[in-house]
C-alpha positions in Angstrom: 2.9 19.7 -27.3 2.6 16.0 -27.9 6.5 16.2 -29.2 7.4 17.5 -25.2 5.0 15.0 -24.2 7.3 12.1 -25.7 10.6 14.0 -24.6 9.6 14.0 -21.2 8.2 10.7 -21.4 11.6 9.0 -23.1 13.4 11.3 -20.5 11.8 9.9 -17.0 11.9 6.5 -18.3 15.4 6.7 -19.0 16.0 8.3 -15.6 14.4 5.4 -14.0 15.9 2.7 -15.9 19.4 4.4 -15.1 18.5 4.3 -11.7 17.2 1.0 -11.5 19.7 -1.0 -13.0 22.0 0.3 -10.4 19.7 -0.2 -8.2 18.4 -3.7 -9.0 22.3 -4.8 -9.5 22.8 -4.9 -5.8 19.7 -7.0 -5.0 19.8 -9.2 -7.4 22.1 -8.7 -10.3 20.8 -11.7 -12.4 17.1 -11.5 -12.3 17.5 -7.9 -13.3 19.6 -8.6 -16.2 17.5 -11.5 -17.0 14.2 -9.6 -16.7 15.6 -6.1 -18.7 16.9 -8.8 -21.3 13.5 -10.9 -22.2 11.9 -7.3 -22.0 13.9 -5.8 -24.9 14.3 -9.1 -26.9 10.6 -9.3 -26.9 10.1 -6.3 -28.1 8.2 -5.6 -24.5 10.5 -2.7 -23.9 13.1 -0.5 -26.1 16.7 -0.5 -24.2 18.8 1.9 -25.5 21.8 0.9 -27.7 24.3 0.2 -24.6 21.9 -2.3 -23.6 21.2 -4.1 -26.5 23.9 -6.5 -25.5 21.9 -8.7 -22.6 19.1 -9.0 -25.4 21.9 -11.5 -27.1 20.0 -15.2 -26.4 23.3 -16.1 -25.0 23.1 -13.6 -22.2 19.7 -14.2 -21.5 20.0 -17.7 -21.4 23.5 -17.7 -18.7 21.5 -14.7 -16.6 18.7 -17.6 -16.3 21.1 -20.2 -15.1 22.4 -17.5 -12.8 19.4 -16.4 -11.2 18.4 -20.3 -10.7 22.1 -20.7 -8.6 21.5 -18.1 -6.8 17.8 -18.9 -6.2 18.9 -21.6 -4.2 21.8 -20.5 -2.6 19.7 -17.6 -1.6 17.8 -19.6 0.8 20.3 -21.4 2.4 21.7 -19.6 5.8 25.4 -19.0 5.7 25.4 -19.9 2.1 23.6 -16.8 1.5 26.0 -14.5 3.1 29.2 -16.6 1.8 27.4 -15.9 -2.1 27.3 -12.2 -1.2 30.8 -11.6 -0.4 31.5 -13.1 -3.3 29.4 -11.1 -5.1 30.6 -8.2 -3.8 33.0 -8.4 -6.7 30.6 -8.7 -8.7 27.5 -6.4 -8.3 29.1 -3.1 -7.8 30.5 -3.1 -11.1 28.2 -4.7 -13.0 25.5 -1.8 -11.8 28.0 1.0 -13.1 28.5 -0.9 -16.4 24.6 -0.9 -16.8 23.7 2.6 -15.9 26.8 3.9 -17.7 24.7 1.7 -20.9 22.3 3.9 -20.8 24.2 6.5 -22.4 27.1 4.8 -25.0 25.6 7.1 -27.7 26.1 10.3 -25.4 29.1 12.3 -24.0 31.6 10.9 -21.9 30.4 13.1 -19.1 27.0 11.4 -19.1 28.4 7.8 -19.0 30.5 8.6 -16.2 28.3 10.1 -14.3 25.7 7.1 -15.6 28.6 4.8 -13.7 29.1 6.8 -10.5 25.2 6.7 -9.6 24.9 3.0 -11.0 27.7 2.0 -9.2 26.6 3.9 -5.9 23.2 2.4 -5.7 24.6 -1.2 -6.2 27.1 -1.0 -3.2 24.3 0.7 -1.3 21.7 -1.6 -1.9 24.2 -4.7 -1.9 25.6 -4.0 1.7 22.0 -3.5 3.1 21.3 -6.8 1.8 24.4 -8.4 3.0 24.3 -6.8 6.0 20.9 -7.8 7.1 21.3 -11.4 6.0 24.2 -11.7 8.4 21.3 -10.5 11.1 18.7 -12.9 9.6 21.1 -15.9 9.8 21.3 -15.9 14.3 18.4 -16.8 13.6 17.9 -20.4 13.7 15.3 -21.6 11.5 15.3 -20.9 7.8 12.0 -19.6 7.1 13.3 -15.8 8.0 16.2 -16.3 5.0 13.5 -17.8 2.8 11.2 -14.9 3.3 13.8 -12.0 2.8 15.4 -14.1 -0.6 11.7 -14.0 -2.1 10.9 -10.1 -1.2 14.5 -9.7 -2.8 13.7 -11.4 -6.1 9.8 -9.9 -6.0 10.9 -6.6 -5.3 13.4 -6.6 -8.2 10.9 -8.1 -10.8 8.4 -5.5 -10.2 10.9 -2.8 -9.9 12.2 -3.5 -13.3 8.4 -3.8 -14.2 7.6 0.3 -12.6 10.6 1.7 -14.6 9.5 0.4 -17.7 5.9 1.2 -17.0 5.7 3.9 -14.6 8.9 5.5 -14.5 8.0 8.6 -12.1 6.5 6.2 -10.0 9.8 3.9 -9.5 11.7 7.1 -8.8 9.7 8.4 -6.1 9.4 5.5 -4.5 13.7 5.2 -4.8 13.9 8.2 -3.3 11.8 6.7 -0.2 14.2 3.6 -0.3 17.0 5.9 -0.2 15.9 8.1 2.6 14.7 4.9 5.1 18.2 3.2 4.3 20.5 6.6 5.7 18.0 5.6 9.4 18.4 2.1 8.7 21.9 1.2 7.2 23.6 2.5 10.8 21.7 0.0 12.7 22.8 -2.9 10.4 26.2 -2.2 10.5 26.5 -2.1 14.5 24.2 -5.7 14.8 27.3 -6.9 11.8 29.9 -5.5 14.3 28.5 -7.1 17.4 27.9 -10.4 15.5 31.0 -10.9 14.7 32.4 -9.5 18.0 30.3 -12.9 18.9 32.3 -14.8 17.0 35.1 -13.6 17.8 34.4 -14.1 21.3 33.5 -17.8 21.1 37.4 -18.4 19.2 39.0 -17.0 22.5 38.7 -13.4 21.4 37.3 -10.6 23.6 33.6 -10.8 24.7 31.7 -8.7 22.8 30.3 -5.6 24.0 26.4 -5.3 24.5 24.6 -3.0 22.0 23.7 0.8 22.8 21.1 2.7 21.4 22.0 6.4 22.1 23.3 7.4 25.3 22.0 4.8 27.9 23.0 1.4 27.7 20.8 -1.6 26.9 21.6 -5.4 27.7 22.6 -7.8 25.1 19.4 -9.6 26.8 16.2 -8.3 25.2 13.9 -6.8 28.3 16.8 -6.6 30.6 18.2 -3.3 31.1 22.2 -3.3 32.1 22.9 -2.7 36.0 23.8 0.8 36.9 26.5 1.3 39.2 25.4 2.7 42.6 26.1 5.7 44.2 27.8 5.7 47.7 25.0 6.3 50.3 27.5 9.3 52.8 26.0 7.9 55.7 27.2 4.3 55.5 30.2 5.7 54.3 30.5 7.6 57.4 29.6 5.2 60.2 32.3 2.9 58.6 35.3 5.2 58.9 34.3 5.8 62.3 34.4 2.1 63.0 37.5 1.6 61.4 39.1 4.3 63.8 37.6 3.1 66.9 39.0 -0.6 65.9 42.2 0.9 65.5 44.4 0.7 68.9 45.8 4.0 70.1 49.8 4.3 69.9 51.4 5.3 73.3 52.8 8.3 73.5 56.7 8.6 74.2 
């Protein structure tokens, strides 16, 4: 009993951290790597042989130096969107090298699949980030971008801390995560679009169309609805064709 106990135990946990890393690489690649690395070389946590690689001093130590860069560039607006594209390069892979870690001492199979999740949750969690710093950043003072880069570097510190500690836990609330991003991620990407249709627009390019939510129409001004077109009122339309025939003068007739 106490044998299943264990399995199950070493089972969830490696589900979460499997998950997590994937999802933590998105967010913030170096904090995770530096928090999962000081965790296994202290002997706070046993990573699995795949993993034993960021407990190398060297790793920890450049994953610090990391995480400080982008500490800062994280706050700054524009900065922080330039870093992310950048990072785009970066992320994705980095979460599918980590999940498919987990299992270097199993099948092929499991690795791969390890990589397809891991590498999943990065892009998905990357472009919601990305995406709503590009919203964040119309906005002109900086406190909004400060706030969002500290929830960011919170959120993955006590992630990594749930799937080490509470494993089940982590996972359910992933599963929340994932299910608020498929209502939330469409919205993001049409405030993106119309951003840069802004941009565009200033450069000479075509003015950029307001934003809709569902069928009806809503200005690009907040609280001002977009002007529907009227209907024709027949009586008006009436007493003016008769007006234009009376001012009309009759032809003779041959």
């Amino acid at each position: 009993m106490t044998g299943n106990f264990m399995d199950m135990a070493e089972l969830s946990t490696l589900m979460a951290i499997t998950l997590g890393v994937g999802w933590a690489s998105g967010i913030n690649l170096y904090a995770a790597v530096l928090a999962l690395g000081l965790a296994g070389s202290t002997g706070y946590a046993d990573l699995p042989p795949g993993l034993e690689v960021i407990e190398n001093p060297l790793v920890i130590a450049a994953a610090g130096l990391m995480y400080l860069v982008e500490f800062c560039a994280d706050k700054v607006p524009g900065v922080d969107s330039v870093w992310d594209t950048l990072h785009t390069f970066i992320r994705l892979p980095a979460g599918a090298l980590l999940a498919a870690g987990m299992f270097e001492d199993q099948s092929i199979g499991l690795e791969l699949a390890a990589a397809m999740v891991g590498g999943s949750l990065a892009a998905t969690t990357h472009a919601t980030k990305a995406g709503s710093r590009v919203l964040i950043n119309t906005s002109p003072e900086p406190f909004s971008n400060w706030t969002a880069s500290i929830a960011e570097d919170v959120s993955v510190f006590g992630g990594v801390w749930l799937m080490l500690n509470q494993p089940w836990v982590f996972v359910g609330l992933l599963v929340v995560f994932l299910l608020l991003l498929v209502w939330l991620l469409p919205k993001i990407w049409r405030g993106v679009k119309f951003v840069f249709a802004k941009i565009r627009s200033f450069f000479g390019g075509p003015p950029a169309q307001p934003l809709t939510a569902g069928p009806a129409a809503t200005s690009s001004i907040p609280g001002q609805p977009i002007a529907q077109p009227q209907a024709a009122d027949p009586t008006r339309t009436a007493s003016a064709t008769q007006s234009s025939d009376s001012s009309t003068p009759s032809q003779p007739q041959p």
